[in-house]
N, C-alpha and C positions, 0 to 999 in steps of 0.2 A: 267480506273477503275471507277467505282460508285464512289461518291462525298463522301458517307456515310461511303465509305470504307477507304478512302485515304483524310489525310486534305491537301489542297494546291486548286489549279486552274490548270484545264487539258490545253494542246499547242499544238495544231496540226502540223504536219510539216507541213512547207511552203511550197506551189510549187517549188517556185525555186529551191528546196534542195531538194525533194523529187527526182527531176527530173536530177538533179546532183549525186542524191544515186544512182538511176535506171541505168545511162548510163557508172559505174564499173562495170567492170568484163562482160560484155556487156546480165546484167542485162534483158534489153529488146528483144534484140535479141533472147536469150535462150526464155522470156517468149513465143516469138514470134512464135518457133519452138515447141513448145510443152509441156515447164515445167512449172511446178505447182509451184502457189506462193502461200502462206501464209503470213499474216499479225496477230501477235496473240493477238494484241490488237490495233485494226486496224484505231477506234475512227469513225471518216464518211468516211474513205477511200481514206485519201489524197496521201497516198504512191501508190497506185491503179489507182486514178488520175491523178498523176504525172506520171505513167509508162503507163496511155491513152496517154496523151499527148506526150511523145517520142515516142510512136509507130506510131502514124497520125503524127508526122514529117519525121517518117524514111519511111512513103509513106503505110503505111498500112491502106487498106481502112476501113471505120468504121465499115459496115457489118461482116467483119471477126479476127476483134481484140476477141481472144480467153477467154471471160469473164469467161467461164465454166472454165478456168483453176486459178482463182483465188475464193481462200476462206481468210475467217478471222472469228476474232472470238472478240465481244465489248460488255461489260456489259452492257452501257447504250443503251435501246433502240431507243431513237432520236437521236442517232449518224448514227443506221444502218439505219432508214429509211431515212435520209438524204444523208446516202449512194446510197439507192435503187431510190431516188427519183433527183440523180445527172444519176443515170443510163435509167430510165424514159424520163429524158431530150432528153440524145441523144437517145433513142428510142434505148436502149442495154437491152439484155433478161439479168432478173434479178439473175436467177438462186440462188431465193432465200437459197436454202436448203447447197450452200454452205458457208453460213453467219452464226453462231451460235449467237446469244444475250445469254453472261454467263459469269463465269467468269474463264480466261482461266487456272488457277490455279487449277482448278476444273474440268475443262474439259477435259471428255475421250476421247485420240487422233483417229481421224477418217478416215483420208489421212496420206502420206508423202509426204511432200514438195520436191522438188530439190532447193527450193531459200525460203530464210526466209527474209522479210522484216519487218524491227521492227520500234516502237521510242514506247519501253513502259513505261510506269508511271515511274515517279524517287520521291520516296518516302521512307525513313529509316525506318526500324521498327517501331521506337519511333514516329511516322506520322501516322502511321495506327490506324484505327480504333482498339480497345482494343481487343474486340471479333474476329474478323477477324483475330488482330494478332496471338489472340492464336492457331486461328485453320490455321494456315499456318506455326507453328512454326515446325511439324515435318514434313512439307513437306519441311524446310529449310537443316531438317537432314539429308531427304532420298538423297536429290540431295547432298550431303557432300557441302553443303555452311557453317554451320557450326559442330564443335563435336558432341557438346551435346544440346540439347532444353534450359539447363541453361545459353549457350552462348550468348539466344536472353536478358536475362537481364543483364548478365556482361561482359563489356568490348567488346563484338560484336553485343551491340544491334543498332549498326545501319546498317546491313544488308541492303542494298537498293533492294527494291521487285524489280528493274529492273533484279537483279542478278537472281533472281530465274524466272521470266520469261524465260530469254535467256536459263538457264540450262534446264527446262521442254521442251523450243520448239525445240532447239538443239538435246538432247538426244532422244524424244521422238517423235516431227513432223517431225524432216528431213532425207531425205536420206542420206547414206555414198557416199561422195565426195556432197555434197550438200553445199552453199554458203548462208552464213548470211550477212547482211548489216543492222548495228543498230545505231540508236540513242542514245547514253548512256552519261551518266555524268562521266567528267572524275575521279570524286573519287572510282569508280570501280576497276581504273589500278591503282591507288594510296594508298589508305589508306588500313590500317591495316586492317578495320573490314570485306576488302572483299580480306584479304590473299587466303582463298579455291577458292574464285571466279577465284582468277588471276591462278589458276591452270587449265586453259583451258580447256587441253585435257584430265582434269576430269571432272570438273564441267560442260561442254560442249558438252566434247568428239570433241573435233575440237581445231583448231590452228590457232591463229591469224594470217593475211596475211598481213595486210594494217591498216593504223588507219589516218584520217585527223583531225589534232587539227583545231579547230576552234577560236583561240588563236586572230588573228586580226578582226573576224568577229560577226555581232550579228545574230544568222541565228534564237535564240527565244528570246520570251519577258520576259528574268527572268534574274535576278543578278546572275549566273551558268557557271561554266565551264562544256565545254561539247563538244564531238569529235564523227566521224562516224568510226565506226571498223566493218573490214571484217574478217571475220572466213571461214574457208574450215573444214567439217567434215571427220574425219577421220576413219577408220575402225578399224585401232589398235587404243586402247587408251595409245596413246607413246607421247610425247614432240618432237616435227616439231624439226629436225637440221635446220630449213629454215627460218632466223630472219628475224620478220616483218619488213615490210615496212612503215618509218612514213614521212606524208607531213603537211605542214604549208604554209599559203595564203602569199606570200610576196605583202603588199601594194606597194609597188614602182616598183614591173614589173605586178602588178596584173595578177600572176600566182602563180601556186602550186608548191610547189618546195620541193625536198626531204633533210630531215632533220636527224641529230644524233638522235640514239634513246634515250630514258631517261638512263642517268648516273648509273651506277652500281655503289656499295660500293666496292672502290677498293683500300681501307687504313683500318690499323686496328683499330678492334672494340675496345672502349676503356671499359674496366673492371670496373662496378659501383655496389654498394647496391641494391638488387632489392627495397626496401623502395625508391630510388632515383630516379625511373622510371618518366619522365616528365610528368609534371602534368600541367590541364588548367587551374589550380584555380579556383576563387569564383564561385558560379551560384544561385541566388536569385527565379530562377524557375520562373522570368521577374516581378519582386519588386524589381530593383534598386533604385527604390525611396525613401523605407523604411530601406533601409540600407547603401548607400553610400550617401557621403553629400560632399560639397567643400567649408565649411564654420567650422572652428570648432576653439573654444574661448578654452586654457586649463588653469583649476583652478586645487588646488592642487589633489584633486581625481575625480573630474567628466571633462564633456568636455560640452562644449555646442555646437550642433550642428544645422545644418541648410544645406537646397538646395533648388537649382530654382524651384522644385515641390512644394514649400510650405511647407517644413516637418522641423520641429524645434522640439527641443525633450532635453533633459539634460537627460547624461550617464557616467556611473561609468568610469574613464580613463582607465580602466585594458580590457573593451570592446572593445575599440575605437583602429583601427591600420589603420597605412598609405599605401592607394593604389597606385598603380602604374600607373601615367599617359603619354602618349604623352613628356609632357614635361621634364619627368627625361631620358628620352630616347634621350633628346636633351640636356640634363648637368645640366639641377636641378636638385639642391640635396636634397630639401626643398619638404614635399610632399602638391601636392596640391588637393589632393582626402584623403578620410578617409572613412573605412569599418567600421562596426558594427556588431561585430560575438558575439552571447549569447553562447560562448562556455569557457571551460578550458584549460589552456596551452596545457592539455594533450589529447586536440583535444574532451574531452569529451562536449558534449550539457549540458548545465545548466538546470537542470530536475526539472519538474513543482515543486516537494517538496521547490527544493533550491529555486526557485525565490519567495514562500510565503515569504522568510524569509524578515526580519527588511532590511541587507547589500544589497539586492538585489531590493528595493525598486521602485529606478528610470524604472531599468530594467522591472520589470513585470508591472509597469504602462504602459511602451512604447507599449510592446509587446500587453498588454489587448488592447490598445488602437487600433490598428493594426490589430487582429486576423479575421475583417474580410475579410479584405483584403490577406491575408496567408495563410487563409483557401480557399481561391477561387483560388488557383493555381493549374495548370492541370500540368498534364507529370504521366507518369507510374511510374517515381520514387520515385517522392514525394507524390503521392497518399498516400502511406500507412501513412506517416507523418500526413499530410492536414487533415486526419481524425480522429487523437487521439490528446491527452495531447502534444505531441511533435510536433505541427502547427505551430514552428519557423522554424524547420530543416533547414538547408542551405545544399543544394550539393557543394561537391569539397572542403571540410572542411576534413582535417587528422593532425595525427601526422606532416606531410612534409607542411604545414600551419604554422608551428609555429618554423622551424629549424632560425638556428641565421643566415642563409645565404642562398640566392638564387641566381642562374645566371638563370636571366630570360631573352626572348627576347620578342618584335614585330612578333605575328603571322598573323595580317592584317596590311593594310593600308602604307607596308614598302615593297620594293622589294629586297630589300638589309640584309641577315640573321648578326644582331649584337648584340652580346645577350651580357650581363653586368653584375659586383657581384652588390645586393641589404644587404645590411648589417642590419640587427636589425629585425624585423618580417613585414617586407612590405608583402604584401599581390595581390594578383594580381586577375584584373576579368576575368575570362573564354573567355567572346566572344574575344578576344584582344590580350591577352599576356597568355605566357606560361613560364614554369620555372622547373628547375632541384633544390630541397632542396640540403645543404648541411650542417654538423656539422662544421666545422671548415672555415676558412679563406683558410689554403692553399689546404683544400678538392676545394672549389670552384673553387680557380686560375685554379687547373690541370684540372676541368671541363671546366672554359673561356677557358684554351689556346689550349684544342685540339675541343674546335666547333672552335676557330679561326682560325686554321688550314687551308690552302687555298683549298685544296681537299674536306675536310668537309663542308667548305661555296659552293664548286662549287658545290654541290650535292644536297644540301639545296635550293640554289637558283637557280636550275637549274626549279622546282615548281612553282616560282613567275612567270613564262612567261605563265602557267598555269589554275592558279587559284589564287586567290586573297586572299587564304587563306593557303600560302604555309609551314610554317612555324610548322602547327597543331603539337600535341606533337605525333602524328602515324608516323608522317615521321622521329621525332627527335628520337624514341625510336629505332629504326633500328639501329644507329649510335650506342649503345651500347650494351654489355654481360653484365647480371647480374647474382650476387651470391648472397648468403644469410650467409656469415660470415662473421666477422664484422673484424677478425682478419686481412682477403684478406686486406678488406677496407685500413687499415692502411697500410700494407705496399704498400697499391698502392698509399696512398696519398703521402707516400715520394719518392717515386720510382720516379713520374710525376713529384716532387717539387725540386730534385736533380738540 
């Protein structure tokens, strides 16, 4: 994808893997004999490369490696000419006309593929370019990734555009009975936001056959979980009775070895408030600076605070709450982080009127002092904020911010799921921990004692081997049913507490 389109830095596959995709399902062979490959975001052609290269091992001379049967389709133009100019080298007819420079989201399908080779962009919604986003948001609908176009901002805006790739080249470039092999990140098969996606043989119209986690291996250069999955297209749009096949690299016989596949929910779901949905806590929109400290003096109504960034500041104590670090997670009980929310018990934002006042004094100094650091924060969400009287906003601020109890856990940096009650209004940051609110003491115990459930943890941590971020609240919110009366509530709190 264009740089302009998508923020991050593009990764080509590597030979070595390119050339390990090409020789499943005996990839080069078929190309070998006559079918058509596609690559629908193909970058300079290393997938193409890598499946030259297996073909001039398995003896096929250079003259006749069938280039006319391979197209692609790359935004950027000095990827393809570095394509055509790797094909120049070895003196191969370019066959320019089956290369498109576009963008393949856009582009009107021209062939049918028999084999789709992929590694397209892996980028959330919330990564793309703003304008771009919007005009891709109802091609997210047409291919059923998600409901409604209002899903790309709540709750499934992180749709990864690799999902919609796959669905457009799938449905649209390939033939029935035609074989994909992609590069994908593993929160595709994982997370909540790509539920339509993991519905295959719609979003696809095909069915998984094979998936290789890449779990012991680094095969790109980014902190990412990430696996290669085969698909077979199918003619009925029906769900394969024919369960994939998964493999994982074992280091100590350095082979591929076949693996259980990921854990199904096979205990019951335990009955909660939907207000009690897990939530990631704080998000500063990347101004941690201006809001947590690891220094804080308390006098009778203010705090005085301080962090390694240089920020010192004196605030009203009714501001001031203890975050959850590392170390309580190791049996301090003493906090040794503190947040700074301008907000009301009642989850409401302190509104530019209240901060003129006389009581709110320290507050609106800090904040003026700050605004324009506040105001230069980016994200789609906080836009609207950044731009008005409301330039404090914080994301992941509710009602469920200020319940008298949390059982929160370790969503990085722990491979072990051990979540814990938090008593008094601890507060937790997003990137790190996560947390289920609760009204009462023995609301939470009956929440600790069935994640501590040995089936619940094997399902949880079955993730960690994963990604390094297994813990997220998409995987926790599975794990329950929620209602909306408050009546259930109670008698499930005693039900659980018997």
């Amino acid at each position: 994808m264009a740089k302009k389109q998508v923020k991050g830095t593009e990764f080509f596959t590597p030979t070595l893997w390119g050339r390990f995709a090409v020789k499943q399902h005996q990839i080069v062979e078929k190309w070998l004999n006559g079918a058509i490959i596609l690559d629908p975001t193909m970058g300079a052609g290393h997938l193409f490369r890598a499946l030259i290269d297996e073909a001039l091992i398995l003896g096929c001379p250079l003259a006749k490696l069938p280039i006319a049967n391979l197209y692609g389709i790359e935004q950027e133009k000095k990827n393809l000419d570095s394509w055509f100019n790797f094909l120049r080298e070895y003196n191969l007819k370019l066959h320019k006309s089956n290369f498109i420079c576009g963008d393949f989201c856009f582009t009107k399908p021209f062939i049918k593929a028999d084999i789709l080779l992929a590694n397209p962009p892996w980028a959330s919604f919330t990564n793309l370019n703003k304008d771009y986003a919007e005009s891709l948001k109802p091609i997210y609908a047409r291919y059923k990734l998600i409901e409604s176009t209002n899903e790309m901002l709540w709750g499934t805006n992180r749709v990864d555009i690799s999902a919609l790739i796959m669905a457009i080249a799938s449905q649209d470039w390939l033939k029935n009975k035609g074989i994909v092999a992609a590069f994908l990140p593993t929160s595709l098969f994982q997370s909540v936001s790509h539920k339509y996606f993991c519905k295959f043989h719609v979003s696809m119209q095909a069915n998984l056959t094979s998936i290789y986690y890449f779990t012991n291996l680094k095969v790109f250069p980014i902190n990412h979980s990430y696996l290669l999955a085969f698909f077979q297209k199918q003619k009925a749009v029906k769900l394969s009775t024919t369960p994939p096949i998964y493999y994982e690299f074992a280091t100590d016989t350095q082979q591929w070895q076949e693996v259980s596949p990921p854990p199904t929910i096979n205990f019951p779901l335990m009955a909660i408030h939907k207000r009690q949905q897990p939530r990631s806590g704080i998000n500063t929109g990347g101004r941690n600076k201006l809001f947590i400290f690891n220094q804080a003096i308390f006098n009778k109504n203010t705090v005085i605070l301080s962090n390694d960034h240089g920020i010192e500041t004196k605030l009203p104590k009714k501001f001031v709450f203890p975050l959850m670090s590392s170390d309580n997670f190791k049996g301090a009980t003493e906090a040794r982080k503190w947040v700074f929310l301008p907000y009301e018990r009642d989850a409401r934002l302190i509104t530019p009127d209240k901060l003129a006042t006389k009581s709110l004094e320290l507050v609106n100094e800090y904040l003026l002092k700050q605004e324009a650091a506040l105001r230069s924060r980016t994200g789609q969400l906080l836009a609207s904020y950044t731009r008005s009287p409301r330039y404090y906003t914080l994301l992941g601020v509710g009602p469920y911010s200020f319940t008298a109890y949390k059982v929160a856990w370790r969503t990085t940096g722990a491979a072990i799921f051990a979540p814990q009650i938090f008593s008094g209004e601890w507060q937790a940051d997003q990137s790190m921990y996560a947390f289920i609110p609760a009204d009462s003491l023995a609301e939470a115990k009956a929440i600790l004692n069935y994640l501590s459930d040995a089936a619940v943890r094997h399902y949880v941590e079955y993730f960690a081997a994963s990604t390094q971020r297994f813990a997220q609240p998409n995987i926790i919110k599975k794990l329950f049913k929620y209602h909306e009366h408050d009546n259930k509530s109670k008698n499930l709190e005693l039900k659980l507490t018997i």
